[in-house]
C-alpha positions, -999 to 999 in steps of 0.1 A, spaced: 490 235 -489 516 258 -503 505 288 -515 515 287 -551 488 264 -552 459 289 -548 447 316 -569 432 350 -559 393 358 -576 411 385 -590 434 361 -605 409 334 -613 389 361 -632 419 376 -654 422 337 -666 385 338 -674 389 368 -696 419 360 -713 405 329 -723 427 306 -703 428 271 -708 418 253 -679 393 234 -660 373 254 -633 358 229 -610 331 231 -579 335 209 -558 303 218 -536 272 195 -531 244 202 -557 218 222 -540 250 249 -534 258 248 -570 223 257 -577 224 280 -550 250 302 -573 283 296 -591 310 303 -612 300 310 -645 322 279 -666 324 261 -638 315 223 -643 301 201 -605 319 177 -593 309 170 -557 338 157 -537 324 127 -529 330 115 -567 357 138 -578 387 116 -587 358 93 -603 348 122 -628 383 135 -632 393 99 -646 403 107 -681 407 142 -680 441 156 -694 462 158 -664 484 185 -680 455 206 -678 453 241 -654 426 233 -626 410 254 -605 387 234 -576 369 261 -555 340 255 -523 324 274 -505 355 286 -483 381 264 -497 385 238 -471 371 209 -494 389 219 -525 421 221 -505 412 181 -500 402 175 -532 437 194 -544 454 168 -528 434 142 -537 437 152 -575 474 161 -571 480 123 -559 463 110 -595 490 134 -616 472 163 -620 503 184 -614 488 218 -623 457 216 -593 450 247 -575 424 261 -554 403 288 -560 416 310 -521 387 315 -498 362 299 -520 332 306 -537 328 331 -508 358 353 -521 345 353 -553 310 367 -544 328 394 -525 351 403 -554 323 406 -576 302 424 -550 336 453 -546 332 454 -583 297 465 -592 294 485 -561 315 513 -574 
């Protein structure tokens, strides 16, 4: 995947508080969303991803994250495939996010 396709939590998080428009999808099983997630972010395990993408503007920003970012590099691909031009994934996952967060109230 090239790596103008991924964004940084740091850069994920700026687009949260500017208000960016744009689709912020987990692409974990269930029981991890529960687990813990990014706030906005809507499931859509990848088992049924391109199934619950069907309809959605394809001009759209997306942002897919996982844990570590191995299945939303695949479902990247898989959306990119349908037209959605503008699909990147969230780099090193849910996991990079937690530590972002965790660097940020720690000071």
């Amino acid at each position: 995947m090239d790596v103008r396709q991924e964004v940084t939590a740091e850069e994920l998080d700026l687009m949260q508080r500017e208000g960016a428009d744009f689709y912020l999808v987990d692409v974990r099983e269930a029981e991890e969303y529960e687990d813990g997630h990014i706030s906005g972010a809507v499931l859509f395990p990848l088992a049924v991803l391109e199934e619950k993408m069907k309809g959605m503007r394809e001009d759209r920003a997306l942002v897919l994250y996982c844990r570590t970012g191995v299945r939303s590099k695949e479902g990247c691909v898989r959306l990119q495939r349908m037209g959605f031009r503008n699909a990147r994934t969230l780099r090193g996952g849910f996991e990079a996010w937690k530590e972002m967060k965790d660097e940020e109230y720690s000071v």
